[in-house]
C-alpha positions as CSV (number, residue, x, y, z in Angstrom):
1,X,196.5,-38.7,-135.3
2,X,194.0,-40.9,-136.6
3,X,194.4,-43.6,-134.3
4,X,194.2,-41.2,-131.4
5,X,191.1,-40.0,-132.3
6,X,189.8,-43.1,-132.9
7,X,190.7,-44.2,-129.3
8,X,188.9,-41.0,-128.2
9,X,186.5,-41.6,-130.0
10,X,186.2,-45.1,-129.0
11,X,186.6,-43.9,-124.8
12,X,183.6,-41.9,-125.7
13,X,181.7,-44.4,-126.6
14,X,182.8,-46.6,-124.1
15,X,181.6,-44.0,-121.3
16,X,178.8,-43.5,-123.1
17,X,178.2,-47.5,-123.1
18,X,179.0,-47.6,-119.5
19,X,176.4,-44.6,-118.6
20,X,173.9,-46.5,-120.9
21,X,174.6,-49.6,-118.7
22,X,174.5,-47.7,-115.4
23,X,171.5,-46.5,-117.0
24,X,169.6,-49.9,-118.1
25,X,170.5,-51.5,-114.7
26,X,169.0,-48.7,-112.9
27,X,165.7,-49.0,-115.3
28,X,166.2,-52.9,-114.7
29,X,165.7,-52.1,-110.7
30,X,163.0,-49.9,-111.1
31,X,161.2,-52.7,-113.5
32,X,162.2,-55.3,-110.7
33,X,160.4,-53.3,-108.1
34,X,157.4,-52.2,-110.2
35,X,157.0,-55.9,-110.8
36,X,157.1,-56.9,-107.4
37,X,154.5,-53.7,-106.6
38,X,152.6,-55.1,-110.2
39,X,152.8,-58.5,-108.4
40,X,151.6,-57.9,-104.9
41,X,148.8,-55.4,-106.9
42,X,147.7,-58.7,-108.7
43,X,147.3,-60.5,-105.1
44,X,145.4,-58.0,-103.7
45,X,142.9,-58.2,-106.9
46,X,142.8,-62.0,-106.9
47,X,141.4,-61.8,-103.0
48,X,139.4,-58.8,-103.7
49,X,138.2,-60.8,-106.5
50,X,137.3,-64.0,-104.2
51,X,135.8,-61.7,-101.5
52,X,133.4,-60.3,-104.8
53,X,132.7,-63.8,-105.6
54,X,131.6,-64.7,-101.7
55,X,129.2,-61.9,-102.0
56,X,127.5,-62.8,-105.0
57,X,126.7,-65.6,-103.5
58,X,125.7,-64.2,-100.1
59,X,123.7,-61.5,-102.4
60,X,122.3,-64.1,-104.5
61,X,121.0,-66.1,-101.4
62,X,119.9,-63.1,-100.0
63,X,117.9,-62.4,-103.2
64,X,116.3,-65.7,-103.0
65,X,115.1,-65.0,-99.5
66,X,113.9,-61.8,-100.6
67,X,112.1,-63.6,-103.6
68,X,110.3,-66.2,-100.5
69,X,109.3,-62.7,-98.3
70,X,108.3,-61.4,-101.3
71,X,105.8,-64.1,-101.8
72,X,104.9,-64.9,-98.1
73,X,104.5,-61.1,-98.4
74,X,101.4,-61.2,-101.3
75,X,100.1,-64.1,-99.7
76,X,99.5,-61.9,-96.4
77,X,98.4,-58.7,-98.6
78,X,95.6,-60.7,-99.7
79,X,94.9,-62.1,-96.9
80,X,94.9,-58.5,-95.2
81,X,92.7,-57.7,-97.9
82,X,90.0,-59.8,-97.0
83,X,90.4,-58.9,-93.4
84,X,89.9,-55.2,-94.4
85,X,86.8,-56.3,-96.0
86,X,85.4,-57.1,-93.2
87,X,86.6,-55.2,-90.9
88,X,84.7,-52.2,-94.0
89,X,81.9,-54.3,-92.5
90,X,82.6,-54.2,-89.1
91,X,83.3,-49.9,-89.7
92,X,80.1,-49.3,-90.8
93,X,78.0,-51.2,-87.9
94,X,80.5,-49.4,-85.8
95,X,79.7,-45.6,-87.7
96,X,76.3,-46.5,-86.5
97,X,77.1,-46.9,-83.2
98,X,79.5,-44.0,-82.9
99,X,76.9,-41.8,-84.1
100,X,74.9,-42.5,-81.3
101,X,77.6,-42.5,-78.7
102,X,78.4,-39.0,-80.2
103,X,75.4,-38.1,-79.5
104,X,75.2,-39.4,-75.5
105,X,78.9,-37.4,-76.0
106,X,77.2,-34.0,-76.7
107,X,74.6,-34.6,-73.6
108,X,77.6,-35.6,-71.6
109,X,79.4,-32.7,-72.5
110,X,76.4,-30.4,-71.8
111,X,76.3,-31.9,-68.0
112,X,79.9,-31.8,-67.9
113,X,79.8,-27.7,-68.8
114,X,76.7,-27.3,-65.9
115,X,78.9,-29.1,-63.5
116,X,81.8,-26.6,-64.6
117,X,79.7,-23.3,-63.6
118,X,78.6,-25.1,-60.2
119,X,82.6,-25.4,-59.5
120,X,82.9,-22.1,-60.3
121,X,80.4,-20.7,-57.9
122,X,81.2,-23.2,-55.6
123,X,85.3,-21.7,-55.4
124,X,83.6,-18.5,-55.6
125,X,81.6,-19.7,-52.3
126,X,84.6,-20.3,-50.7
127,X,86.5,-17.7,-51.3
128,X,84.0,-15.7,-49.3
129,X,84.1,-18.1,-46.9
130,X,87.7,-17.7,-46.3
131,X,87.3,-13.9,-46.4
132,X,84.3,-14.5,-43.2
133,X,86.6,-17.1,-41.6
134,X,89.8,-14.9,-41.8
135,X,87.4,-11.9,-39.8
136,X,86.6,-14.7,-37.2
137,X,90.1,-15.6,-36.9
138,X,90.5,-11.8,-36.0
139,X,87.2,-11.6,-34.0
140,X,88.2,-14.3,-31.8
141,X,92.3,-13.1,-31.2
142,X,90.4,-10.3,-29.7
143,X,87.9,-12.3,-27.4
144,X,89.5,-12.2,-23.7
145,X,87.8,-15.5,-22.2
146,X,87.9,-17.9,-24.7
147,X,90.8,-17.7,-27.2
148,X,91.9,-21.3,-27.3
149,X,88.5,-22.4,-28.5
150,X,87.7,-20.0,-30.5
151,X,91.3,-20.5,-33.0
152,X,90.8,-24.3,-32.9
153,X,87.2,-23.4,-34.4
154,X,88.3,-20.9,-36.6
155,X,91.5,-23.6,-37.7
156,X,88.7,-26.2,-38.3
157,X,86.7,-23.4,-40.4
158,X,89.7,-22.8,-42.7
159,X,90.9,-26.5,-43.2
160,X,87.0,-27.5,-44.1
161,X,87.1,-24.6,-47.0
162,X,90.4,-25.6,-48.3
163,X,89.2,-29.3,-48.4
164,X,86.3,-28.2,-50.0
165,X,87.7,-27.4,-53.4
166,X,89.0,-31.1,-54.0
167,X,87.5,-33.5,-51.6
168,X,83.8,-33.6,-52.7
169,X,83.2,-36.8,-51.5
170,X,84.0,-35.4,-47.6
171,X,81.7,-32.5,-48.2
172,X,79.1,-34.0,-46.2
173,X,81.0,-34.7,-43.0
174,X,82.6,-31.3,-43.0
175,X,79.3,-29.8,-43.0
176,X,78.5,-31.9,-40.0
177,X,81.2,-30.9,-38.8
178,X,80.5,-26.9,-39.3
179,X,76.9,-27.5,-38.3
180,X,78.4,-29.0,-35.1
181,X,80.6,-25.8,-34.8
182,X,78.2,-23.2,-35.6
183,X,75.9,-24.6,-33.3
184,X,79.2,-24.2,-30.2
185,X,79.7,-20.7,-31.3
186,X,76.1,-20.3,-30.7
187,X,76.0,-21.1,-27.5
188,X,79.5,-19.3,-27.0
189,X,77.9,-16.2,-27.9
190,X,74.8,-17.0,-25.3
191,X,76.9,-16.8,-22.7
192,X,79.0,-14.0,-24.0
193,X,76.0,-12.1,-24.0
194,X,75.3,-13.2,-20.3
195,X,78.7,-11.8,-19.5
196,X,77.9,-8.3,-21.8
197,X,75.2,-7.3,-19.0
198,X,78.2,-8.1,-16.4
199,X,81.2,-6.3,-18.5
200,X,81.7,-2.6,-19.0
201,X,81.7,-1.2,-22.4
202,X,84.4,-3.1,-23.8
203,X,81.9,-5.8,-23.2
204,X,79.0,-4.1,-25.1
205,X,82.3,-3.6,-28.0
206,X,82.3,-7.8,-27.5
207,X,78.6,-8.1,-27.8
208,X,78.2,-6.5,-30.9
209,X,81.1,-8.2,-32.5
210,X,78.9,-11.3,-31.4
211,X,76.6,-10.2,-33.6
212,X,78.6,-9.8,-36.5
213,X,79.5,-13.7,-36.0
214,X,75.7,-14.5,-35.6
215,X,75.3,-13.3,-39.3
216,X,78.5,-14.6,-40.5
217,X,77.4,-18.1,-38.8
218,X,74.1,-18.4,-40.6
219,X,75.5,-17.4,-44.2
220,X,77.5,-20.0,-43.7
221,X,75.1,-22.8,-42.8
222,X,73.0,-21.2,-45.9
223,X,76.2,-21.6,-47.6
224,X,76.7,-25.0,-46.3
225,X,72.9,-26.0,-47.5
226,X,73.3,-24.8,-51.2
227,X,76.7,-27.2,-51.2
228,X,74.5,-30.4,-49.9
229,X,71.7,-29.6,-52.4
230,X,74.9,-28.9,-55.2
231,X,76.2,-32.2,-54.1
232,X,72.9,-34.0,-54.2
233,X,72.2,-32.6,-57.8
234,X,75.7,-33.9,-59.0
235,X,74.7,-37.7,-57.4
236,X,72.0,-37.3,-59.8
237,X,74.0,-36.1,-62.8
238,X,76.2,-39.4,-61.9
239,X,73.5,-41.7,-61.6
240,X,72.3,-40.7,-65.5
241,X,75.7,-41.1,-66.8
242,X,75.9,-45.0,-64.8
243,X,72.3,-45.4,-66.1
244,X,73.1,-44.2,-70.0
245,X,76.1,-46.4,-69.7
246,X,74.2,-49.7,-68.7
247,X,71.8,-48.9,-71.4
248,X,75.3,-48.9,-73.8
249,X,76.9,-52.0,-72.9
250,X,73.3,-53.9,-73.3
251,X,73.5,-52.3,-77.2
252,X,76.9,-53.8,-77.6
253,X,76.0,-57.0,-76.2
254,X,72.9,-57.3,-78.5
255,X,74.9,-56.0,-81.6
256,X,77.5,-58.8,-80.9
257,X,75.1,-61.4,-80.4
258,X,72.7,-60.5,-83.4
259,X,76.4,-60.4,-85.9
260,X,77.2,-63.7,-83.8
261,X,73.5,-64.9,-85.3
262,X,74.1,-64.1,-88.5
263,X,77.1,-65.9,-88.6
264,X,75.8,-69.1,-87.4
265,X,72.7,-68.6,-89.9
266,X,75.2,-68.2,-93.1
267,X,77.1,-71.4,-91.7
268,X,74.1,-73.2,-91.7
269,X,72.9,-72.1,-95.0
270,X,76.4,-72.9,-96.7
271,X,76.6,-76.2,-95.0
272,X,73.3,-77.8,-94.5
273,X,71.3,-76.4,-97.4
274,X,74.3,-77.1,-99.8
275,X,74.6,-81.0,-99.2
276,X,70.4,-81.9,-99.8
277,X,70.3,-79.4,-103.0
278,X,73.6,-81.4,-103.9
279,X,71.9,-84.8,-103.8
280,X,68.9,-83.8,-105.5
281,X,70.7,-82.1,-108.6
282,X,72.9,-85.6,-108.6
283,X,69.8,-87.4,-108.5
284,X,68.2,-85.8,-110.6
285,X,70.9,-86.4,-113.5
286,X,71.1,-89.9,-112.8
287,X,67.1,-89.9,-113.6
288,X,68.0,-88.0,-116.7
289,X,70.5,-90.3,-117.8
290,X,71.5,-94.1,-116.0
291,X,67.7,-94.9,-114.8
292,X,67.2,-98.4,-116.6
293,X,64.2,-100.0,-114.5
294,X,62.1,-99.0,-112.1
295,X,63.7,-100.2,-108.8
296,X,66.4,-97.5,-109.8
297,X,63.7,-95.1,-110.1
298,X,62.3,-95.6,-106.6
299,X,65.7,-95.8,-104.9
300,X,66.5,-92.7,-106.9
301,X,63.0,-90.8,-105.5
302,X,63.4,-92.2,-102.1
303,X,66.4,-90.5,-101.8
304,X,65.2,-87.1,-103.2
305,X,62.3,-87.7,-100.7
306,X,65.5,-88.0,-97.8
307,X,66.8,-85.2,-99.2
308,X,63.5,-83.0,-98.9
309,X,63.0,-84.3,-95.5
310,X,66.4,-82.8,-94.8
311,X,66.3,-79.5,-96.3
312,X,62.7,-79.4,-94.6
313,X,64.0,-80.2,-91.2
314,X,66.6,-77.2,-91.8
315,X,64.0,-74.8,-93.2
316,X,62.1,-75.2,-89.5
317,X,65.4,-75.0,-87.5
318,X,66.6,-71.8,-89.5
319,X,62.8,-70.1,-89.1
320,X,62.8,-71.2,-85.4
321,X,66.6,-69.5,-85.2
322,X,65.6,-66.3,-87.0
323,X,62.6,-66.2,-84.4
324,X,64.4,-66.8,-81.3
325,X,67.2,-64.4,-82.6
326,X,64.3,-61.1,-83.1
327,X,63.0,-62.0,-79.8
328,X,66.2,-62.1,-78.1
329,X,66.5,-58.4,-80.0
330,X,62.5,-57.2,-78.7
331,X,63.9,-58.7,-75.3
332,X,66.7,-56.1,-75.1
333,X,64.9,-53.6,-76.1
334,X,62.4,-53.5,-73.3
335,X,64.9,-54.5,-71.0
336,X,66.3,-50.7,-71.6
């Protein structure tokens, strides 16, 4: 009995053995492949870490550019810095211009608001003129004799008011034109009139309809009058504006020559006064200190005596520039 349970027991175990081998080979496989995933994880990390390490240095190059820009970058601040200096300068010789242009503005503005109102009565002017040339239209379908003449007039009346309202430079020749026309329809009605004492009394119906064009004719030549002396007031208007802007561009050709002047007078005060006043304070510490006879001492005066001469010589040229530069100014200013 006992030996039979020991060989159960010892099956037992051996299944259990087995199972536990089954077991440790199927841990075994799944170590196996989790080495091979731990391996190919490793790769990955060793080229992600060489792609890290290529950046760095691009970054690092990068950064060293940036650190160059950067520098170019204060080098050009301050030398935008001084240009905004001067152009502070330039800004307030310029406010003082503006001002004045602001004010020829405002007087162009008022001229510009007068010419506005003259439009407006001017297209009021029209309209009316339409309205009269639309009742000759009608007046002249009901004239018997002379219908083809009397449309192609009353066609030329309507195109001459429609090119009225944006052809101001043709003004002019259409009143020439109308003028020309008025004066037909004149004589039209003259002999319409010689025909009334012939006609019965749809003739004395024509007659007075003639009339009615008589008046309608001279409103519009008084119309035609008030747009040459409209016309005539605007060449004027033009004329000032031309005149006002001569008188600016001579201001802005004396402003940049006087700022040209003064920029040629601080060269030669920084240039041609500096070297002289140079050589005599030289001079005058060698006197002070290595003069040991008195051949030195002439040679040493002589040349502060050059150097005098030199600084006198400038002294006349920069007093004969400052004189030539006001008159150029007092020229100018009676030129306008």
């Amino acid at each position: 009995m006992d030996k039979r349970i020991k060989k159960e027991e010892l099956i037992i175990t051996n299944k259990q053995l087995v199972f536990q081998n089954e077991e440790k080979e199927k841990r075994a496989a799944e170590l196996a492949i989790a080495n091979t995933e731990l391996a190919y994880q490793n790769e990955e990390k060793e080229k992600r870490a060489a792609e890290l390490v290529i950046a760095n240095t691009e970054l690092a190059y990068q950064n060293e550019e940036k650190e160059k820009r950067a520098a170019e970058l204060i080098i050009a601040n301050e030398e935008l810095a001084y240009q905004n200096k001067e152009k502070e300068k330039r800004a307030a010789e310029l406010v003082i211009a503006n001002k004045e242009l602001l004010f020829q503005n405002e007087e162009k503005e008022k001229r510009a608001a007068e010419l506005v109102i003259a439009n407006k009565e001017l297209l009021f002017q029209n309209e009316e003129k339409e309205k009269r040339a639309a009742e000759l239209v009608i007046a002249n379908k009901e004239l018997l004799f002379q219908n083809e003449e009397k449309e192609k007039r009353a066609a030329e009346l309507v195109i001459a008011n429609k090119e009225l309202l944006f052809q101001n430079e043709e003004k002019e020749k259409r009143a020439i034109e109308l003028i020309i026309a008025n004066r037909e329809l004149a004589f039209q009605n003259l002999e319409k009139e010689e025909r009334a004492e012939e006609l019965d009394f749809a003739n004395k119906k024509l007659a007075f309809k003639n009339q009615e064009r008589r008046i309608q004719t001279a409103e519009l030549n008084i119309a035609n009058r008030e747009l040459i002396f409209q016309n005539e007031e605007k060449e004027e208007r033009a004329a000032e504006l031309i005149i006002a802007n001569a008188e600016l561009k001579k201001a802005e050709e004396y402003q940049k020559e006087y700022i040209n002047g003064l920029e040629k007078m601080m060269f030669m005060t920084s240039h041609k006064v500096r070297q002289p006043v140079a050589n005599i304070l030289g001079l005058s510490i060698l006197l002070e200190q290595e003069i040991n006879s008195p051949e030195e001492l002439k040679v040493s005066i002589n040349y502060i005596r050059q150097s005098a001469l030199i600084l006198d010589t400038f002294t006349e040229e920069l007093t004969l520039f400052i004189f030539n530069l006001g008159e150029k100014g007092k020229n100018k200013i009676k030129c306008k």
